[in-house]
KENU-341481 format. One record per atom (N, C-alpha, C): residue number from 1; residue in one letter; atom name; z, x, y. Coordinates in pm, whole numbers, padded with zeros to 5 digits, always signed. Each point is the difference from the previous one (the first is absolute). Layout:
+-----+------+------+--------+--------+--------+
: seq : type : atom :     up :   east :  north :
+-----+------+------+--------+--------+--------+
: NUM :    a :   CA :      Z :      X :      Y :
...
+-----+------+------+--------+--------+--------+
This chain:
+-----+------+------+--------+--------+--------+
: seq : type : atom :     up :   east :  north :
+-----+------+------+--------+--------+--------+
:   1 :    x :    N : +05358 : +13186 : +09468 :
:   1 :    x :   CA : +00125 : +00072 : +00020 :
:   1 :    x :    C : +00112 : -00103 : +00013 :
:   2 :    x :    N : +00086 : -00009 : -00112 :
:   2 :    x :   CA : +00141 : -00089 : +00044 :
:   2 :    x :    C : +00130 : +00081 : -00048 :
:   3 :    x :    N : +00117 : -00071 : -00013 :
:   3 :    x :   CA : +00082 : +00049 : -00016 :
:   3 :    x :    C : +00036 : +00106 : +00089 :
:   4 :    x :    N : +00061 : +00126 : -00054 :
:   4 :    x :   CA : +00024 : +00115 : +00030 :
:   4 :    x :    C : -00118 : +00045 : +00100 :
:   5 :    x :    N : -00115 : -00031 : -00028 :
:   5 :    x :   CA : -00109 : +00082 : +00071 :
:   5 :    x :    C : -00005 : -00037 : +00114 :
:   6 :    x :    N : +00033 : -00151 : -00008 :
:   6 :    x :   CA : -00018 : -00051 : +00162 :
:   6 :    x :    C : +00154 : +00037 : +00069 :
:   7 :    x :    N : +00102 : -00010 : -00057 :
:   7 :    x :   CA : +00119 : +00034 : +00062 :
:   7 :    x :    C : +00020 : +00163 : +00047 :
:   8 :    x :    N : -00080 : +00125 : -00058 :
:   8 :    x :   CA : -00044 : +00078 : +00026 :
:   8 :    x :    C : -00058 : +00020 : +00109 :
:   9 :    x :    N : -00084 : -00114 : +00013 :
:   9 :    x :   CA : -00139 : +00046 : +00117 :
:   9 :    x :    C : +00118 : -00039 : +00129 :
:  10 :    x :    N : +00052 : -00109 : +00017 :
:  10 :    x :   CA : +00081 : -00032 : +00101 :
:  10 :    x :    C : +00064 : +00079 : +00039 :
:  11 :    x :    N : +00098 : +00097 : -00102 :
:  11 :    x :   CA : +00098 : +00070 : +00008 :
:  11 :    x :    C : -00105 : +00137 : +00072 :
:  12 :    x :    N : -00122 : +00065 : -00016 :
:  12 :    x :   CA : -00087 : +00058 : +00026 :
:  12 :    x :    C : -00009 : -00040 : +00142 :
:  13 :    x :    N : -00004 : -00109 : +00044 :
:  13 :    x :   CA : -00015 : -00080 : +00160 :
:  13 :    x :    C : +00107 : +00072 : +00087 :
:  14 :    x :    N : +00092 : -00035 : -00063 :
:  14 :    x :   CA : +00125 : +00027 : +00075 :
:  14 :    x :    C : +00020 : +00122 : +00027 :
:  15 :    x :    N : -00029 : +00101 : -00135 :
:  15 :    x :   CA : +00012 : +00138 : +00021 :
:  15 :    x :    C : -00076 : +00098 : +00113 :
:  16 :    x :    N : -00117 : -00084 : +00067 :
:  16 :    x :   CA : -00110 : +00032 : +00046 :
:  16 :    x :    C : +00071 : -00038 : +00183 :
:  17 :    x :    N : +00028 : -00107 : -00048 :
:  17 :    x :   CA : +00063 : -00039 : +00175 :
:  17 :    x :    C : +00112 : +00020 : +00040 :
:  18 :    x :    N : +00100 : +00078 : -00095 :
:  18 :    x :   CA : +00057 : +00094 : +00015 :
:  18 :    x :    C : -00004 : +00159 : +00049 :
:  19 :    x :    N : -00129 : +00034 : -00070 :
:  19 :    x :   CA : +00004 : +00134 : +00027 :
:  19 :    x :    C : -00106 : -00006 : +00144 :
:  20 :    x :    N : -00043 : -00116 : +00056 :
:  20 :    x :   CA : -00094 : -00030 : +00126 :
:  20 :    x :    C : +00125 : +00004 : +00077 :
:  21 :    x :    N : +00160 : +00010 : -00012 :
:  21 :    x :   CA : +00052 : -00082 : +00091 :
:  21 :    x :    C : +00021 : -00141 : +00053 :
:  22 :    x :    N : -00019 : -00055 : -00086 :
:  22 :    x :   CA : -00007 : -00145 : +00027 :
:  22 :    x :    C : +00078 : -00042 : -00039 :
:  23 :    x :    N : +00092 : +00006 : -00130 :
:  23 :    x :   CA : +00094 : -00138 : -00015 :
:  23 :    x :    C : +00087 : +00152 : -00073 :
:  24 :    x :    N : +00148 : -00061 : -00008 :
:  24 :    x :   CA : +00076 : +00052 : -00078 :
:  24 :    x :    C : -00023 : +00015 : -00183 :
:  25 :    x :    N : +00049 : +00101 : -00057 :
:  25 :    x :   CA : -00033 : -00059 : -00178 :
:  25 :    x :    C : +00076 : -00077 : -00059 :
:  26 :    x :    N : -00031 : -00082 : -00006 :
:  26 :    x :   CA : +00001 : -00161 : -00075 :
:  26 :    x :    C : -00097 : -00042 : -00130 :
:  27 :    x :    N : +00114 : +00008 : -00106 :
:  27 :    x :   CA : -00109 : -00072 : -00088 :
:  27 :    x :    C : -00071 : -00090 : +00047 :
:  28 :    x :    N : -00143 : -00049 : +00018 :
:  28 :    x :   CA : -00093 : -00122 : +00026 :
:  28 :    x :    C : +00079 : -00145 : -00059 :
:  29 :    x :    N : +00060 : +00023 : -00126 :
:  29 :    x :   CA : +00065 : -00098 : -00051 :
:  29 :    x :    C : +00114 : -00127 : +00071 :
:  30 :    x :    N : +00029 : +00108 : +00088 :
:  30 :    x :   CA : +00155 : -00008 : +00081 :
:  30 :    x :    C : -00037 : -00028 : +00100 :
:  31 :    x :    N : -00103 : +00071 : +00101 :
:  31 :    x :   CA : -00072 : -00030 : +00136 :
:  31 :    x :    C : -00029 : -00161 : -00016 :
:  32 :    x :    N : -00078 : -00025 : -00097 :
:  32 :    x :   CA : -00069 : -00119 : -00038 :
:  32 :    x :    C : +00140 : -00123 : +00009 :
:  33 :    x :    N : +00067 : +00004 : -00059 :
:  33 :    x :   CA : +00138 : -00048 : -00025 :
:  33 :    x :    C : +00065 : -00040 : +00154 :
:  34 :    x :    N : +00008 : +00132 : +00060 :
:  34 :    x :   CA : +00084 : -00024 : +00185 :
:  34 :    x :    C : -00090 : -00092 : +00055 :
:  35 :    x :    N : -00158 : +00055 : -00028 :
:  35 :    x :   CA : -00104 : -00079 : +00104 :
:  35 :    x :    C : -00019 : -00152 : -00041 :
:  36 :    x :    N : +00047 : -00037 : -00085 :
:  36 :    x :   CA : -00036 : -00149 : -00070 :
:  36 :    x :    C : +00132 : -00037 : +00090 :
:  37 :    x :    N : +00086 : +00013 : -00032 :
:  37 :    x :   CA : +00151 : -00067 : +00030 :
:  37 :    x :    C : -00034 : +00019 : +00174 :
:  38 :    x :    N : -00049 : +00081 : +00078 :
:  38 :    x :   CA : -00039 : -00002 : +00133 :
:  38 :    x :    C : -00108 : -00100 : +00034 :
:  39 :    x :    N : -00080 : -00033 : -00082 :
:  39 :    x :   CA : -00097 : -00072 : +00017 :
:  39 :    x :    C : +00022 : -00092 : -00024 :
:  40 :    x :    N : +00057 : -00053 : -00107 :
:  40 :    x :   CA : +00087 : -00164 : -00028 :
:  40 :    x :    C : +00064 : -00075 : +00179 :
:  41 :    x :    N : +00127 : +00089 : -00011 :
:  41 :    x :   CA : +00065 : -00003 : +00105 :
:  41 :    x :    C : -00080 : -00013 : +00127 :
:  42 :    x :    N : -00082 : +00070 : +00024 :
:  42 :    x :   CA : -00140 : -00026 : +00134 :
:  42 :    x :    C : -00047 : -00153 : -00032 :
:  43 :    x :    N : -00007 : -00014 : -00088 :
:  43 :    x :   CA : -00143 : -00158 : -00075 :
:  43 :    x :    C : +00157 : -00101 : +00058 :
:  44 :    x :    N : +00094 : +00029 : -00038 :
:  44 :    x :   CA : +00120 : -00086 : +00007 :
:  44 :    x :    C : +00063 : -00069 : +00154 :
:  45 :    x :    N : +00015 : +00144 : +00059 :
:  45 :    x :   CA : +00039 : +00013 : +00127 :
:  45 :    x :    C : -00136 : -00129 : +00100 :
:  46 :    x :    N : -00115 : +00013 : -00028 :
:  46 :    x :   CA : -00087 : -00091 : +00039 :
:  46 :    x :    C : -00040 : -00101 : -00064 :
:  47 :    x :    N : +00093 : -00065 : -00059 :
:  47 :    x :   CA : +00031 : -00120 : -00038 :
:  47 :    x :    C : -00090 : -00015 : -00126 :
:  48 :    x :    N : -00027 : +00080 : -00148 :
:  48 :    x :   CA : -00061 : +00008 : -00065 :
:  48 :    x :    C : +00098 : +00017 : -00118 :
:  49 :    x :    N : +00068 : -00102 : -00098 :
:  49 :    x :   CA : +00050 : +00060 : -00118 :
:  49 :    x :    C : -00046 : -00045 : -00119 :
:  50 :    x :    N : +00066 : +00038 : -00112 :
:  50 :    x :   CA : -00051 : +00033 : -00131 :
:  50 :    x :    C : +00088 : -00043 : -00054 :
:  51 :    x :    N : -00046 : -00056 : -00115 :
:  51 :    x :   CA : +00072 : -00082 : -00082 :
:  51 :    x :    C : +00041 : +00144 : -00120 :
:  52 :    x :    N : +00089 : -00045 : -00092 :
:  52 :    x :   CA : +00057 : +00098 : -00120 :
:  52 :    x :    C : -00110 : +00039 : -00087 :
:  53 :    x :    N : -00089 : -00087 : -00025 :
:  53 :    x :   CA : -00133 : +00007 : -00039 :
:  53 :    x :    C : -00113 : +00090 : +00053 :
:  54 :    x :    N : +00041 : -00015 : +00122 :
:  54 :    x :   CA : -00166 : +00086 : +00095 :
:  54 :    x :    C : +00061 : +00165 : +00040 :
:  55 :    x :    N : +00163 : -00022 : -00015 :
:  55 :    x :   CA : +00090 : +00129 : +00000 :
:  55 :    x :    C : -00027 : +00105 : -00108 :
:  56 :    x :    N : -00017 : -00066 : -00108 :
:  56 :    x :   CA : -00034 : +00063 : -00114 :
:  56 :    x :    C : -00155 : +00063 : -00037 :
:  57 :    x :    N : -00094 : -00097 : +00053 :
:  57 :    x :   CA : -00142 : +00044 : +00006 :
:  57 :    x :    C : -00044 : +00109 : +00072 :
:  58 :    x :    N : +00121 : +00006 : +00109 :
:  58 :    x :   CA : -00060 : +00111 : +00122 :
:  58 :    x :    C : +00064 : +00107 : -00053 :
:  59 :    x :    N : +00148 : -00007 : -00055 :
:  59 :    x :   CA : +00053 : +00118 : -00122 :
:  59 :    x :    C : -00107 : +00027 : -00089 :
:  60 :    x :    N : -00049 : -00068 : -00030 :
:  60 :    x :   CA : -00089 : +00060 : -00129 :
:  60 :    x :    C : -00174 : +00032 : +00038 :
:  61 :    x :    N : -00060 : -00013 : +00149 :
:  61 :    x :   CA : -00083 : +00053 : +00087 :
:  61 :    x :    C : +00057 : +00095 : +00060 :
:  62 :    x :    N : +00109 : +00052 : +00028 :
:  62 :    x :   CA : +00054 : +00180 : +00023 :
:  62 :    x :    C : +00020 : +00035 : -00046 :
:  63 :    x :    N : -00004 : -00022 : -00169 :
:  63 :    x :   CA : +00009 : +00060 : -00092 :
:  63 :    x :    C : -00120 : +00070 : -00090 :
:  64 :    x :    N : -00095 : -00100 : +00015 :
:  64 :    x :   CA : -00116 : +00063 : -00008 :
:  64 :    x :    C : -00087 : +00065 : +00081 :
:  65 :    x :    N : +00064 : -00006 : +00173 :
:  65 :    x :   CA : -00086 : +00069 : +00101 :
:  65 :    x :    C : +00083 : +00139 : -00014 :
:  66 :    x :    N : +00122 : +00001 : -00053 :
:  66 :    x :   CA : +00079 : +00145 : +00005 :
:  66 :    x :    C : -00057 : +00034 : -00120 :
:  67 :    x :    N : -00059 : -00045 : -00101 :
:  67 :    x :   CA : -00083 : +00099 : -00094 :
:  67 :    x :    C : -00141 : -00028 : -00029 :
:  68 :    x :    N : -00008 : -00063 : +00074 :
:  68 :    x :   CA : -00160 : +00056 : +00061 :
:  68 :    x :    C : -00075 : +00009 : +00137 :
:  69 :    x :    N : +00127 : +00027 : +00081 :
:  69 :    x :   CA : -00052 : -00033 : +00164 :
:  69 :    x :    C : -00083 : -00107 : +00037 :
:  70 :    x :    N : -00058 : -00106 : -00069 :
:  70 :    x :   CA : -00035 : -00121 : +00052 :
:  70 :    x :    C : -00030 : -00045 : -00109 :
:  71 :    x :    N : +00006 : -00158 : +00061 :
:  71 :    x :   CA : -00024 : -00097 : -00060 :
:  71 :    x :    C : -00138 : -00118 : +00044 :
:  72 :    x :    N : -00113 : +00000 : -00119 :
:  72 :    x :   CA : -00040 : -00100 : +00017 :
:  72 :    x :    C : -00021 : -00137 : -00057 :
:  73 :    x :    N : -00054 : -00049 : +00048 :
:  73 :    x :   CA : -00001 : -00172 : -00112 :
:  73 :    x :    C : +00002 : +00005 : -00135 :
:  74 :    x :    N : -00126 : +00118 : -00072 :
:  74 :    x :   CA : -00028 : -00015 : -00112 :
:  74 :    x :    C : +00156 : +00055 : -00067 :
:  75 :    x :    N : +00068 : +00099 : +00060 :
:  75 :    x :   CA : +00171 : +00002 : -00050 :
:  75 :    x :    C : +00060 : -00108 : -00062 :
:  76 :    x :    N : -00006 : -00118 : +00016 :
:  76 :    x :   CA : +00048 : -00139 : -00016 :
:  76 :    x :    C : -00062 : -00034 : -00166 :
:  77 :    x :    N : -00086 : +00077 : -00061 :
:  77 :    x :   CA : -00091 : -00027 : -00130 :
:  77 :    x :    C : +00174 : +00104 : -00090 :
:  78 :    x :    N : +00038 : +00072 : +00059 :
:  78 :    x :   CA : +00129 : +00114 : -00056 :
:  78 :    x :    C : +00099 : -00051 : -00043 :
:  79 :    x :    N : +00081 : +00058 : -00101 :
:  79 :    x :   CA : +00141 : -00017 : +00061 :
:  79 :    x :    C : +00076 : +00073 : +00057 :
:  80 :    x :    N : +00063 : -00041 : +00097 :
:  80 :    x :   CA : +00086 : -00152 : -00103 :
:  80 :    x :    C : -00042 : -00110 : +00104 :
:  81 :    x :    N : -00096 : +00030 : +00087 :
:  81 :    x :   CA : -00040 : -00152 : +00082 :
:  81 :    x :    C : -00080 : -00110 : -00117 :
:  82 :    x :    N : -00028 : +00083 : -00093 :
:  82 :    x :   CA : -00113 : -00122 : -00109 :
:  82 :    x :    C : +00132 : -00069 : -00070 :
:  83 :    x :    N : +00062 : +00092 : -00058 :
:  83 :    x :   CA : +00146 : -00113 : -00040 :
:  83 :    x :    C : +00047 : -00097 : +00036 :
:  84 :    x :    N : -00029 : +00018 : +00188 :
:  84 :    x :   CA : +00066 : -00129 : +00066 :
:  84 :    x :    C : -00092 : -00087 : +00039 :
:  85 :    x :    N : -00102 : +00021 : +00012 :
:  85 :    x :   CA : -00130 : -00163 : +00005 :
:  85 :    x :    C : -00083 : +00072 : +00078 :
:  86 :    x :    N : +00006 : +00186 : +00055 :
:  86 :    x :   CA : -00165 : +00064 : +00012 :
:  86 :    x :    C : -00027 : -00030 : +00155 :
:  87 :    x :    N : -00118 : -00007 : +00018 :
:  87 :    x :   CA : +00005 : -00028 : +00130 :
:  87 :    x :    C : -00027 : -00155 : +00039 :
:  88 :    x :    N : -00011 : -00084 : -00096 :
:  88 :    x :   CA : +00042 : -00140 : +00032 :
:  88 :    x :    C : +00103 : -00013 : +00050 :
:  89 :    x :    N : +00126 : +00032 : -00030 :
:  89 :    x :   CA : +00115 : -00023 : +00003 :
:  89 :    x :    C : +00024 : +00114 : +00139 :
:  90 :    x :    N : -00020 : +00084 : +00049 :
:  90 :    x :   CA : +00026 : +00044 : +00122 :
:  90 :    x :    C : -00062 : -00040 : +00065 :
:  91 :    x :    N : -00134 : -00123 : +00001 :
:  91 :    x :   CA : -00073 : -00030 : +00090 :
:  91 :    x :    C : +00124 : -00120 : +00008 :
:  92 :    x :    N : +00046 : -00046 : -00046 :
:  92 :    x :   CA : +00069 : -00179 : -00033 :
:  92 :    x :    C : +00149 : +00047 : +00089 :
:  93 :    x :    N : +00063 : +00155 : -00004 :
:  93 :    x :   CA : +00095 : +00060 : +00085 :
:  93 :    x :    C : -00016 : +00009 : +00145 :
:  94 :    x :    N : -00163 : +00057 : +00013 :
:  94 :    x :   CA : +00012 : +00074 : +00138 :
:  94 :    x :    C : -00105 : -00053 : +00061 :
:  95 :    x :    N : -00077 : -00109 : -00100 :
:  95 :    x :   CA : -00061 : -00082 : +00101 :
:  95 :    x :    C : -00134 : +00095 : +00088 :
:  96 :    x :    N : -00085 : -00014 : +00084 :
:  96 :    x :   CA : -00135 : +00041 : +00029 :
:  96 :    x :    C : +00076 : +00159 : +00088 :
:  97 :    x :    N : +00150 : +00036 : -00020 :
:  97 :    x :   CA : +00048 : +00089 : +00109 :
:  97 :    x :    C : -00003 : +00110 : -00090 :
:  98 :    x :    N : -00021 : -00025 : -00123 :
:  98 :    x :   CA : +00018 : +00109 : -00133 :
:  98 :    x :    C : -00068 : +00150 : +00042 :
:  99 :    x :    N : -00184 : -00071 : +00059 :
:  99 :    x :   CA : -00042 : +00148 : +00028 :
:  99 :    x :    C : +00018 : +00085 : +00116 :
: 100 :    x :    N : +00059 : -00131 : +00063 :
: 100 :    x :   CA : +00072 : +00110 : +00149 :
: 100 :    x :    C : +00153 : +00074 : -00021 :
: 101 :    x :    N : +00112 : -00052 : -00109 :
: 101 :    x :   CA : +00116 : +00051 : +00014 :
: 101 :    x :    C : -00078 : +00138 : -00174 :
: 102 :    x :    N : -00093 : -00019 : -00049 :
: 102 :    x :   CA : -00061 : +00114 : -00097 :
: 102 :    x :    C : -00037 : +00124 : +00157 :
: 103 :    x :    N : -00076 : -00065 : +00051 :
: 103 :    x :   CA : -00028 : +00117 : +00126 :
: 103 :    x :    C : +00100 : +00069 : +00043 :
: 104 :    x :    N : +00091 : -00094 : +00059 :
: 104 :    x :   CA : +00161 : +00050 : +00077 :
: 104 :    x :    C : +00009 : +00137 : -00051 :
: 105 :    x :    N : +00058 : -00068 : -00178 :
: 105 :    x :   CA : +00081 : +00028 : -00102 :
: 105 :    x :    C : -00061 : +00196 : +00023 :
: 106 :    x :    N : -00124 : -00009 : -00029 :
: 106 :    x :   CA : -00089 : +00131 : -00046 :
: 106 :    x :    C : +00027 : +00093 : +00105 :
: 107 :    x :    N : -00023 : -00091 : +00153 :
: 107 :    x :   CA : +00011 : +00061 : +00091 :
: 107 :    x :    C : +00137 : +00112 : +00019 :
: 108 :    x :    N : +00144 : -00084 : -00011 :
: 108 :    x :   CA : +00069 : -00025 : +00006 :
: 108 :    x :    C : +00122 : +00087 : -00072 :
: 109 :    x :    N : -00070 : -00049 : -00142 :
: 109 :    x :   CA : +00058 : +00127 : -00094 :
: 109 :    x :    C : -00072 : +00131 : -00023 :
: 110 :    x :    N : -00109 : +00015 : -00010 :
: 110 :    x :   CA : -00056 : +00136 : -00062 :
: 110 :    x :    C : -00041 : +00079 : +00196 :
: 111 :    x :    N : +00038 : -00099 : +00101 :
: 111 :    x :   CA : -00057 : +00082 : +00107 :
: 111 :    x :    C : +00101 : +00088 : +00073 :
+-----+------+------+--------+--------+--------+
């Protein structure tokens, strides 16, 4: 399931924890979007920043967790992370913290 199907299923997420009472209706797309820029800002505030480079990787890891509610390693074989050097090249970014800010990220955005 990609594309549409997975941006579907998310959008399906949302519709669901909506009608539980749980969150306002929000495209998943957009939720994903506030919660990254909240979560940056948290990583920041405790003395954690990101270069223009690692800004862009985590843009383009809420981009694929907003259409497919998570992300894992083998994601990095995709694009557009294979365009940019795959998961070599996010290991060479984020260094051994990759599978803990992937955890955050999942947590974070799709929770």
């Amino acid at each position: 399931m990609r594309g549409s199907g997975q941006r579907a299923l998310a959008d399906i997420v949302s519709l669901v924890r909506y009608a539980m009472g749980e969150e306002e209706l929000v495209p998943f797309n957009a939720r994903a979007n506030e919660r990254l820029e909240t979560w940056m800002a948290a990583q920041e505030a405790g003395g954690r920043t990101f270069t223009a480079e690692q800004r862009r990787w985590l843009e383009d890891i809420r981009d694929h967790i907003a259409g497919s509610v998570s992300i894992e390693l083998d994601a990095f074989e995709l694009a557009p992370f294979n365009q940019k050097g795959g998961l070599a090249r996010a290991y060479r970014l984020f260094g051994e913290a990759l599978t803990q800010i992937l955890d955050a990220l999942n947590l974070t955005l799709a929770g």
